[in-house]
Backbone bond lengths (Angstrom), bond angles and torsions (degrees), N, CA, C in turn:
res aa  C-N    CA-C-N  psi(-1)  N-CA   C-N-CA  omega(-1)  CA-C   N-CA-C  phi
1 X - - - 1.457 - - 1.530 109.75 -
2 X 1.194 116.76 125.78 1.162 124.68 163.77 1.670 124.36 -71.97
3 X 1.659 136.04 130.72 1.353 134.37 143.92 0.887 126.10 -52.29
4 X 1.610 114.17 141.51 1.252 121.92 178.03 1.468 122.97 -141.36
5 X 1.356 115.20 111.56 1.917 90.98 172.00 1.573 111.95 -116.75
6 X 1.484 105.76 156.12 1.275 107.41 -149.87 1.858 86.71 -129.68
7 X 1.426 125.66 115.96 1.408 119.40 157.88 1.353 124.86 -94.20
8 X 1.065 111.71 136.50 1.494 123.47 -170.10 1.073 108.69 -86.39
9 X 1.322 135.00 129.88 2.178 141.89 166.03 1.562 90.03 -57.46
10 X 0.914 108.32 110.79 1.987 115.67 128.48 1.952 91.20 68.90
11 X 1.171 100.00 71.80 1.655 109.61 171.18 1.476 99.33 -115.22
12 X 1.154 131.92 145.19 1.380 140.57 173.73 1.534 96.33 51.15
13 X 1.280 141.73 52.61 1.448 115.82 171.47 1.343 87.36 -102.19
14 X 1.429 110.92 140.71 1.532 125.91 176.45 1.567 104.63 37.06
15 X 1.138 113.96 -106.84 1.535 113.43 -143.27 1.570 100.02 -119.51
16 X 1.861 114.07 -1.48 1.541 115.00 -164.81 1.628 101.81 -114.80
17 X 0.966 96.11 152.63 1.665 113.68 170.79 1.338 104.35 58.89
18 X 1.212 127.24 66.85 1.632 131.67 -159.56 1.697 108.03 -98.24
19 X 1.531 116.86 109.07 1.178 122.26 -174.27 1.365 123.93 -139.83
20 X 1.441 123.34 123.17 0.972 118.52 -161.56 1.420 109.22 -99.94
21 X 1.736 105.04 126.84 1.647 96.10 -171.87 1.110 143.06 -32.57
22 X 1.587 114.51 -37.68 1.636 142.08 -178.42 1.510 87.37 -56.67
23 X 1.216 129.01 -54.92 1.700 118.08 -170.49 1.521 109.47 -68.46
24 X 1.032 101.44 -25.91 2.219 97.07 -171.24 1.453 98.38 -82.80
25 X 1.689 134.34 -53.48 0.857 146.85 164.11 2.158 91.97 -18.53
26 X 1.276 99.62 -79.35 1.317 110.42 176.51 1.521 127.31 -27.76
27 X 1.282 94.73 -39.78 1.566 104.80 -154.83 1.859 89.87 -106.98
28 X 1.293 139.88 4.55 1.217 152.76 176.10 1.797 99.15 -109.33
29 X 1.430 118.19 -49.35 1.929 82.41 175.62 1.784 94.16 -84.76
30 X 0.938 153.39 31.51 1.485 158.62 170.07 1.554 93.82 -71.20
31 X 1.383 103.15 -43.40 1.540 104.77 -158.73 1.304 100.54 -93.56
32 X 1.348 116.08 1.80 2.123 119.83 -167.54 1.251 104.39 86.54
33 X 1.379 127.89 -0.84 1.466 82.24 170.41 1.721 137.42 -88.87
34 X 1.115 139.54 -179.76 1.358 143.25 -161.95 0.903 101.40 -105.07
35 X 1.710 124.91 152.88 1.725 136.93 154.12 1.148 103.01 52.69
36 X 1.342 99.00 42.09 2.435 102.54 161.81 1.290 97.38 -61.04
37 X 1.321 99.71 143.18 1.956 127.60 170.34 1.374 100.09 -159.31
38 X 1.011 111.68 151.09 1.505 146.98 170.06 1.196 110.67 -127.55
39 X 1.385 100.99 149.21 1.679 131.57 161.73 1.102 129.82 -111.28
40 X 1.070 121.78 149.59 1.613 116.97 -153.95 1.584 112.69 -26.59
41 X 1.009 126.94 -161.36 1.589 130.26 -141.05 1.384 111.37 -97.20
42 X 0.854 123.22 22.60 1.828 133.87 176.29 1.500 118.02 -116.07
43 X 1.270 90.24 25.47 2.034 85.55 146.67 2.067 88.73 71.98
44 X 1.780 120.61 59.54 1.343 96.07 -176.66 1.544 71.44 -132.48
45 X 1.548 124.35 130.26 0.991 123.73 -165.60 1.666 95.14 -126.75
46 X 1.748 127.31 130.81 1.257 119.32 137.90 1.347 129.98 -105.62
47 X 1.290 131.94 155.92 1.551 137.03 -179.74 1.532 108.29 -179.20
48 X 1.542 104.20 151.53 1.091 111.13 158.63 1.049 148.91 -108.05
49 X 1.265 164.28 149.64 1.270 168.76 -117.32 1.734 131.45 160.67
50 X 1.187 154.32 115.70 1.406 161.38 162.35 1.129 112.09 -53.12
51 X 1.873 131.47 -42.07 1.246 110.22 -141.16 1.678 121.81 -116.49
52 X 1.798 86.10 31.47 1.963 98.12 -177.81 1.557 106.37 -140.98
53 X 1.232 122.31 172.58 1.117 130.07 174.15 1.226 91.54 -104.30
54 X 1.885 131.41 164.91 0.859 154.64 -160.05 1.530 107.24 -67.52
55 X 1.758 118.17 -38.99 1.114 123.76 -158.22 2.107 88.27 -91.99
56 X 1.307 105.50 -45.39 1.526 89.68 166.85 1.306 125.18 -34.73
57 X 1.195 103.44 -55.39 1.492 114.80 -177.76 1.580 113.80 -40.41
58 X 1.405 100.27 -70.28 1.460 109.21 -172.62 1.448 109.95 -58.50
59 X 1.372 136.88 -9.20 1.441 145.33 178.05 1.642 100.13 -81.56
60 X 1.355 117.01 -58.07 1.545 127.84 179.82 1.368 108.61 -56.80
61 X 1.291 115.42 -39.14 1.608 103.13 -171.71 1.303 101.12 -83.35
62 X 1.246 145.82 -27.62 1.849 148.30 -175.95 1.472 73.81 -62.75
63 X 1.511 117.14 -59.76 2.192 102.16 -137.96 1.905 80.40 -67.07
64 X 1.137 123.32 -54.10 1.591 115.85 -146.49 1.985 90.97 -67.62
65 X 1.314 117.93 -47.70 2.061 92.40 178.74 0.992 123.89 -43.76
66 X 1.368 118.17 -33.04 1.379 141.21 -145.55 1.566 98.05 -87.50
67 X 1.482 98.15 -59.02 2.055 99.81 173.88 1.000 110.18 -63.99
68 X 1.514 130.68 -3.89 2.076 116.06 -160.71 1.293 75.95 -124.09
69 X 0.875 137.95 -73.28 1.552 159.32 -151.50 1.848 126.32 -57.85
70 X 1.361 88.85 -56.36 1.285 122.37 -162.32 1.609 114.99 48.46
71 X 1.360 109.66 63.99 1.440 115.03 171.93 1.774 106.63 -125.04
72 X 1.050 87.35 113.49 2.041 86.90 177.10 1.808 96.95 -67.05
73 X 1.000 137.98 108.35 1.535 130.32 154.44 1.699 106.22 -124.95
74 X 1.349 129.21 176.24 1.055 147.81 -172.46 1.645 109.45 -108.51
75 X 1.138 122.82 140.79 1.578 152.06 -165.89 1.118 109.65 -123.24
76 X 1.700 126.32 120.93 0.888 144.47 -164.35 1.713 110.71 -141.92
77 X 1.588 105.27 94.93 1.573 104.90 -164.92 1.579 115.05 -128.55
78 X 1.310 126.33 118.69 1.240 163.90 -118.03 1.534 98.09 -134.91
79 X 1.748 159.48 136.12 0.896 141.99 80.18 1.477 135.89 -1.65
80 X 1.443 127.69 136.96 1.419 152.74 169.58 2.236 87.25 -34.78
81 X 1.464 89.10 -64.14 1.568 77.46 -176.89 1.153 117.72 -105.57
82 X 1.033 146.76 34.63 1.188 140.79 107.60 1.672 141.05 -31.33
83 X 1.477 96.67 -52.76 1.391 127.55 155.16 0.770 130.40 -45.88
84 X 1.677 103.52 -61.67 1.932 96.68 165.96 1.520 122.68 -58.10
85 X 1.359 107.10 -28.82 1.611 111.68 -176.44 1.226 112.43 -56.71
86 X 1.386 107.52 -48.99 1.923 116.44 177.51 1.330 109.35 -64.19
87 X 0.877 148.62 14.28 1.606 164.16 -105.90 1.186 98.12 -146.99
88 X 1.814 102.56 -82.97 1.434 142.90 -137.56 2.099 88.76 -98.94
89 X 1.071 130.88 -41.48 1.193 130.12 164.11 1.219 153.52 -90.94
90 X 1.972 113.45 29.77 1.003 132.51 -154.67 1.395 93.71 -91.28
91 X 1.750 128.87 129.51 1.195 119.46 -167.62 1.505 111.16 -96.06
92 X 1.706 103.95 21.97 1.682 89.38 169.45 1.782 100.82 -126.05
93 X 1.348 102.50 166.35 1.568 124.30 -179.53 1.752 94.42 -85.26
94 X 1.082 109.05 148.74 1.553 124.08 149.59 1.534 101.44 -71.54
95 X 1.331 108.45 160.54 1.469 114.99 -173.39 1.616 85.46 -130.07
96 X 1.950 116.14 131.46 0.897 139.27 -144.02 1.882 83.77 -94.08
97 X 0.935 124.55 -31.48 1.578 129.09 -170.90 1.731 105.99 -75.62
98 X 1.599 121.14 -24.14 1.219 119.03 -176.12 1.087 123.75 78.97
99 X 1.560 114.78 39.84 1.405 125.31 -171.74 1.260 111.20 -124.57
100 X 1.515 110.65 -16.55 1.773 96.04 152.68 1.601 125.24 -124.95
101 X 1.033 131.62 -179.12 1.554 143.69 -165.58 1.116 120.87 -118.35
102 X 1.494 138.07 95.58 1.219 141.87 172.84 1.453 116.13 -62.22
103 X 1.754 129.42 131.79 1.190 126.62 156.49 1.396 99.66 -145.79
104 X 1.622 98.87 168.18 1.211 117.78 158.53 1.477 109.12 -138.84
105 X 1.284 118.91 155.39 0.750 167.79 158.39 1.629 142.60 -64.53
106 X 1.449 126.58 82.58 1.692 124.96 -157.43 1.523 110.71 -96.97
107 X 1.426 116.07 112.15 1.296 117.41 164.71 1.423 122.64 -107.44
108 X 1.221 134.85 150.56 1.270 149.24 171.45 1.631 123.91 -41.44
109 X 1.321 94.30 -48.41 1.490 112.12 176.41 1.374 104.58 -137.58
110 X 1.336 115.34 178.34 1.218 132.85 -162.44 1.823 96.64 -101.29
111 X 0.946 108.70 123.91 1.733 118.56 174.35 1.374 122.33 -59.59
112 X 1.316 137.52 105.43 1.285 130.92 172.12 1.545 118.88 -31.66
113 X 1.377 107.06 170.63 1.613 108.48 -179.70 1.486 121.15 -63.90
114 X 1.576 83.04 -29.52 2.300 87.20 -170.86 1.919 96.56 -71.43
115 X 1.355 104.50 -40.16 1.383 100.82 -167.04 1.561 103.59 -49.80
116 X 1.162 98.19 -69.12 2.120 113.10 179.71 1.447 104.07 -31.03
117 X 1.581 124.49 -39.99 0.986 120.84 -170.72 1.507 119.23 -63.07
118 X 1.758 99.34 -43.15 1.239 128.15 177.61 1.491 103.08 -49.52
119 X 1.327 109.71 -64.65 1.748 110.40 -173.58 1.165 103.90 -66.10
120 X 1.410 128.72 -24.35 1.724 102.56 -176.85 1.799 106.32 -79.85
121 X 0.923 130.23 -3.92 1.686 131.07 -147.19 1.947 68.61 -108.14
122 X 1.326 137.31 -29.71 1.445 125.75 -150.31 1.543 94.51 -88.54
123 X 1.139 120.15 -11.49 1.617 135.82 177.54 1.827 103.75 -46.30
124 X 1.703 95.72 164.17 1.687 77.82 175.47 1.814 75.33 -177.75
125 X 1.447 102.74 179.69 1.202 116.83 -154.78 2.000 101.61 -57.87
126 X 1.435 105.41 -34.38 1.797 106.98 175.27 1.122 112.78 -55.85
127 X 1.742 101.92 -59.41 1.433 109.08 -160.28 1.628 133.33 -93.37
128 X 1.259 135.66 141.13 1.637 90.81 161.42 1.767 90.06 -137.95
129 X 1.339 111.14 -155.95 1.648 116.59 -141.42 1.820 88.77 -168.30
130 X 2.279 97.08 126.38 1.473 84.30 174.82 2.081 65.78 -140.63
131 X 0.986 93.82 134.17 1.738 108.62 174.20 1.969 108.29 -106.87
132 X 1.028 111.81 118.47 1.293 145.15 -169.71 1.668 108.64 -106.50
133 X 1.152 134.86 101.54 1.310 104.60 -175.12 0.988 136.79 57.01
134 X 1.744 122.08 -136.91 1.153 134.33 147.20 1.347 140.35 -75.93
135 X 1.560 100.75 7.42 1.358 106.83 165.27 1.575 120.99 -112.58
136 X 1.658 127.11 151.64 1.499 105.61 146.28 1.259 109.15 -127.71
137 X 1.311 92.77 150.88 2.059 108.45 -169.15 1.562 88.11 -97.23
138 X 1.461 94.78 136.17 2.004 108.33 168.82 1.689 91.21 -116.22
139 X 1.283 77.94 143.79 1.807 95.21 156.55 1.367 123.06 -147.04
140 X 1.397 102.26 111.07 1.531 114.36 -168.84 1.364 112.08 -95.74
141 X 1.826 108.40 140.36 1.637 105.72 -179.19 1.631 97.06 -97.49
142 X 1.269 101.06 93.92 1.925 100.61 174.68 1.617 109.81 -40.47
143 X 1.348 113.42 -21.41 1.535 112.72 -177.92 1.628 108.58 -60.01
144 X 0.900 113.50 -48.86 1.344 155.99 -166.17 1.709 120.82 -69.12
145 X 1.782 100.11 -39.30 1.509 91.61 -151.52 1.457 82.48 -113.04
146 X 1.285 123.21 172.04 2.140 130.81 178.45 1.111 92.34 -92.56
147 X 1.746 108.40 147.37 1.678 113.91 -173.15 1.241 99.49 -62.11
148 X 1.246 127.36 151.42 1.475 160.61 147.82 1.494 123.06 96.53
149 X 1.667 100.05 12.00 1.424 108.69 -160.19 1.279 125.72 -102.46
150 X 1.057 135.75 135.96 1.302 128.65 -172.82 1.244 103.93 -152.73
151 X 1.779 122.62 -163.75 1.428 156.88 -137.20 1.631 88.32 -131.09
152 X 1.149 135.37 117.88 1.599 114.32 166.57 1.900 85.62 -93.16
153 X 1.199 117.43 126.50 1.485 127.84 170.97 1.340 109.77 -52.05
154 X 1.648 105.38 -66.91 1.423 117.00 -177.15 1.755 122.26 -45.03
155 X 1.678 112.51 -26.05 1.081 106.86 175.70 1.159 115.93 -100.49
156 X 1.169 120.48 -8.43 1.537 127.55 -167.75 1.606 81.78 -77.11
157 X 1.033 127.88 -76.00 1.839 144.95 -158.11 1.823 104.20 -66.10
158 X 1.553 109.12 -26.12 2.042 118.65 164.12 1.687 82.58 58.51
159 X 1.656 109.18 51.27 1.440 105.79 152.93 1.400 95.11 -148.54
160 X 1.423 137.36 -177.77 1.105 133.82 -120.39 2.077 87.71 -119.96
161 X 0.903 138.73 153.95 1.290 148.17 163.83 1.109 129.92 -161.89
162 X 1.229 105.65 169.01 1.473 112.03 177.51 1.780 107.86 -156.94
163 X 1.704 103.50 146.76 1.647 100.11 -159.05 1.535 85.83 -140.12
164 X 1.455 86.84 135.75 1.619 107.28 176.58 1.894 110.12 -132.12
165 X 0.956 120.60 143.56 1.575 133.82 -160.99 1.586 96.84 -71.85
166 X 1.222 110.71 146.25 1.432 112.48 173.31 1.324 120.88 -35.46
167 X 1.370 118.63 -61.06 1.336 124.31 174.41 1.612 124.89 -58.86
168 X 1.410 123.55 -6.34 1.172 116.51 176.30 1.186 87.74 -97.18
169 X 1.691 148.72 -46.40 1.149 147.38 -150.84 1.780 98.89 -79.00
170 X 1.689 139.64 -14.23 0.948 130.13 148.11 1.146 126.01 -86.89
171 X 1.745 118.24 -10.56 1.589 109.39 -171.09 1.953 97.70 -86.63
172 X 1.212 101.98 -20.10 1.586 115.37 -173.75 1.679 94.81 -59.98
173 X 1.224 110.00 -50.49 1.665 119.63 -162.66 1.213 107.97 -66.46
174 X 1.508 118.49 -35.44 1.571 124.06 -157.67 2.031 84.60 -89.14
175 X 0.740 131.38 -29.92 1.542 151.97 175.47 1.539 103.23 -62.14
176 X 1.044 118.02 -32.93 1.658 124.51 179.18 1.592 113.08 -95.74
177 X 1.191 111.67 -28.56 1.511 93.84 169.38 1.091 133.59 -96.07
């Protein structure tokens, strides 16, 4: 059996797409898969399963929210090692003082050059942006940046994402093995 974690676009944000894990959990062995878990309430799903490729996956989970749910959002699904890889090659340090913010960032596909270009030019003295694949890692100097503000990746690049904080993107991993 293969691992899998799958992040969900825009589950529980504020007041939209309101889902309570116990139901996705639900609606994930619905589909067969094995050893569903979740992480806290933002749509971070692990399980396993044999009988899809990754991009299946992320197709099945849009159609199945969408039939139970009725929320169109985007699926973003990652392997156990995969995960660790994005892990193990994040090109920024945590800063031991707590003055900046690790994320990444899950896209579907890999962003052309103009796009990357696009997100790096969207950079600014808070933020900056190193895109890897299918991922891009932000690192924000909270010193630096105005509360609540950020880069939305996904729109900057007008492809689909989803961004989870360093620490969910390791508590997810330690959750997968």
């Amino acid at each position: 059996m293969t691992t899998y974690i799958a992040f969900l676009r825009g589950i529980n944000v504020g007041a939209h797409n309101r889902m309570k894990m116990d139901a996705l959990r639900d609606l994930c062995r619905s589909l067969g898969f094995e050893h569903v878990r979740t992480y806290i309430q933002s749509g971070n799903v692990v399980f396993e399963t044999d009988d899809s490729t990754a991009n299946e996956l992320e197709d099945e989970l849009v159609d199945a929210v969408e039939a139970s749910f009725g929320y169109d959002i985007s699926v973003m699904v990652r392997t156990r090692d995969e995960l660790h890889e994005i892990i193990d090659r994040c090109p920024f340090a945590q800063s031991e003082d707590g003055t900046t913010k690790l994320y990444v960032s899950f896209l579907n596909d890999c962003p052309d050059d103009e796009r990357i270009r696009t997100l790096s030019a969207a950079g600014n003295d808070a933020e900056e942006f190193e895109t890897l694949n299918r991922e891009v890692y932000s690192r924000i100097r909270t010193d630096e940046r105005k509360s609540g503000q950020f880069t939305d990746v996904g729109d900057v690049l007008d492809m689909p994402a989803t961004r989870r904080t360093w620490n969910v993107v390791t508590r997810v991993h330690e959750l997968a093995r």
